[in-house]
C-alpha positions, 0 to 999 in steps of 0.5 A: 419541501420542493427545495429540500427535494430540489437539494436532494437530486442534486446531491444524488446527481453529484455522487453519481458524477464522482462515481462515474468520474473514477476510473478502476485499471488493473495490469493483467495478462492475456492468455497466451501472451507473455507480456503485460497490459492495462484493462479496466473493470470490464476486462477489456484492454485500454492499453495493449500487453506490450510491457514485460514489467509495469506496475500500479496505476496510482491515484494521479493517473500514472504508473511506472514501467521498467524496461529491461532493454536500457535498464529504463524506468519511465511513466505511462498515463491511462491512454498508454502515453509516455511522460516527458520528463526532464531528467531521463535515465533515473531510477525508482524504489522498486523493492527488488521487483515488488511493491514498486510504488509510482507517485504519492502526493504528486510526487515520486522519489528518483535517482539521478546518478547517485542521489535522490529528489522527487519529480512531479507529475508534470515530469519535472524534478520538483525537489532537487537531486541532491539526498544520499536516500529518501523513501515515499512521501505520505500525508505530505511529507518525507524523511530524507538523508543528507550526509550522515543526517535525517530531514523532514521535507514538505512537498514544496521540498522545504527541509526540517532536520531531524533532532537527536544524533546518530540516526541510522534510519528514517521510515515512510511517514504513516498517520504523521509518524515516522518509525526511526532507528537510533545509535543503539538500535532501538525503534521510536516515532518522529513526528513531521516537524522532525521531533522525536514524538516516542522515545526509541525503546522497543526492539522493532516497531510496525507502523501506525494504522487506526492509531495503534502500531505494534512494538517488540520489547526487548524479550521479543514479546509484541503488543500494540501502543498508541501515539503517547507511545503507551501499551494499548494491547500489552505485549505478549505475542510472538507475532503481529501486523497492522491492523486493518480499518474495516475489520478492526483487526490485526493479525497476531501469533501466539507460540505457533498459533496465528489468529486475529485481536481487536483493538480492544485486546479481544483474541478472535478465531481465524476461522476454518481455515488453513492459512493466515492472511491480514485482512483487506477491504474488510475481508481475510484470504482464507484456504480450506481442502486447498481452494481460497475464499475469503473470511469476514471478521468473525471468522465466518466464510462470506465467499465459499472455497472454491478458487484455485488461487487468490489476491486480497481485496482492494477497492472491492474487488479481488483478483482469483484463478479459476482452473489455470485462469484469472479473472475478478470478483466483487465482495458477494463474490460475483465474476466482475472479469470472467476468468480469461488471463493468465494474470491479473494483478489489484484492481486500483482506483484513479480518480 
């Protein structure tokens, strides 16, 4: 008993370390400030607003900043300090200005010149610069251009080529599977090792979440398939996105109707609301008589309307605007940050 006991407090005392070990780090915007910095959970700022463009921290504990004097890209850590990296003047994926994504599995795609290699979280270029494109690597690989061909690479930049010819594109990995666009145009899967895992015959794909991703046929229905390549939900609305692990659901349209299906093909209501979000963390956006809240997966408001604007959930919590401020909430929708910015971006997890 006195054992079991003993296994058990340790066991509590371990997952209370871990929890304690993370860090959450947002970008956030004081009031009256024109600039950017970082805060944690408690609102305070761990690095000043000095940055008119800086993005997400990811899990390694960098986040990329852009620099409109010198047109300069380059990382920062938590304590605000600049990485020394061995090639200087690179360029990142940055999405027009959006969804600029910093390092995934230790790496992160750079320009340097006119081709692409990948530098480490060391600030070295781990994998030569030397591909005409590339993308994020996922689940440890990434799909590359070389020439007029596609490759796979692992992280320790080993390359597979891709088979088949006449490629013309190769997207981020997602659950081992790659979307890819053949010679005439149609949408299939390549799997790591560089093999076409589902023919290319859909109109446009998505990419897979929870084993299922969605595909346009050719009479613009969509429906989802699994990694056989074979009709889960067969196709036949207008409209569909990626289905979200915690709520189990994907957001659909039907002629001008959005709502929500289950993996098993069950069509479920949106609920009282006047916009259609994805779900996040479990959660949908929602807006109703013009203020936010967020909708469960029965369409059900779990945190009433009453923010005058919103972001989704992730890692818990959720950045919202009170009258002309911003602060963050939790999932019973208790103030984490009071609302005191006048911008606050995701709330990440670095661990």
């Amino acid at each position: 008993m006195k054992k079991t006991t003993l296994l058990s407090l340790l066991l509590i005392l371990a997952i209370a370390s871990r929890a304690f070990s993370q860090t959450y780090v947002t970008q956030v915007k004081p009031a009256g400030e024109k600039k950017w910095g970082y805060a944690n959970l408690k609102g305070e700022l761990i690095i000043p607003a000095q940055y008119e463009k800086c993005y997400e921290f990811s899990s390694s504990g960098l986040a990329p900043i852009y620099q409109s004097k010198g047109r300069e890209y380059y990382f920062i850590n938590l304590k605000g300090e600049r990485l020394d990296t061995e090639v200087k003047g690179f360029k990142l994926i940055d999405g027009f200005g959006f969804n600029l994504k910093g390092f995934e599995d230790g790496l992160v795609p750079v320009k340097v010149g006119d081709k692409w290699g990948f530098l480490n979280t060391a600030g070295k270029l781990a994998i030569p610069a030397k591909y005409d494109d590339a993308t994020d690597f996922n689940g440890g690989y990434v799909p590359v251009k070389s020439g007029d061909k596609y490759l796979v690479l692992n992280t320790k930049g080993e390359e597979t080529a891709v088979e088949g010819s006449g490629i013309l594109d190769v997207k981020t990995f997602s659950e081992s599977l790659a979307p890819f666009r053949a010679a005439d145009k149609q949408f299939g899967f390549i799997d790591q090792e560089g093999k076409i895992a589902i023919q290319a015959q859909f109109e446009s794909v998505g990419y897979f979440h929870n084993g299922l991703a969605w595909a346009k046929t050719a009479d613009k229905t969509v429906g989802f398939i699994d990694k056989k390549g074979e009709w889960v939900i067969k196709p036949t609305f207008t409209v569909a996105k990626d289905f979200e692990a915690e709520s189990g659901l994907a957001r659909i349209k039907t002629g001008d109707t959005w709502g929500y299906v289950s993996k098993t093909g069950e069509v479920v209501s949106a609920g009282d609301t006047d916009i259609f979000e994805d779900f996040s963390d479990g959660l949908a956006r929602g807006r109703k008589d013009g203020k936010f809240g967020f909708l469960d997966s029965k369409g059900s408001w779990v945190i009433e309307p009453q923010f005058d604007g919103s972001r989704d959930f992730k890692n818990g919590y959720a950045a919202v605007k009170k009258g002309e401020r911003w602060g963050v909430i939790d999932k019973t929708g208790r103030w984490v940050i009071e609302p005191s910015f006048d911008g606050i971006k995701d709330m990440e997890l670095v661990k």
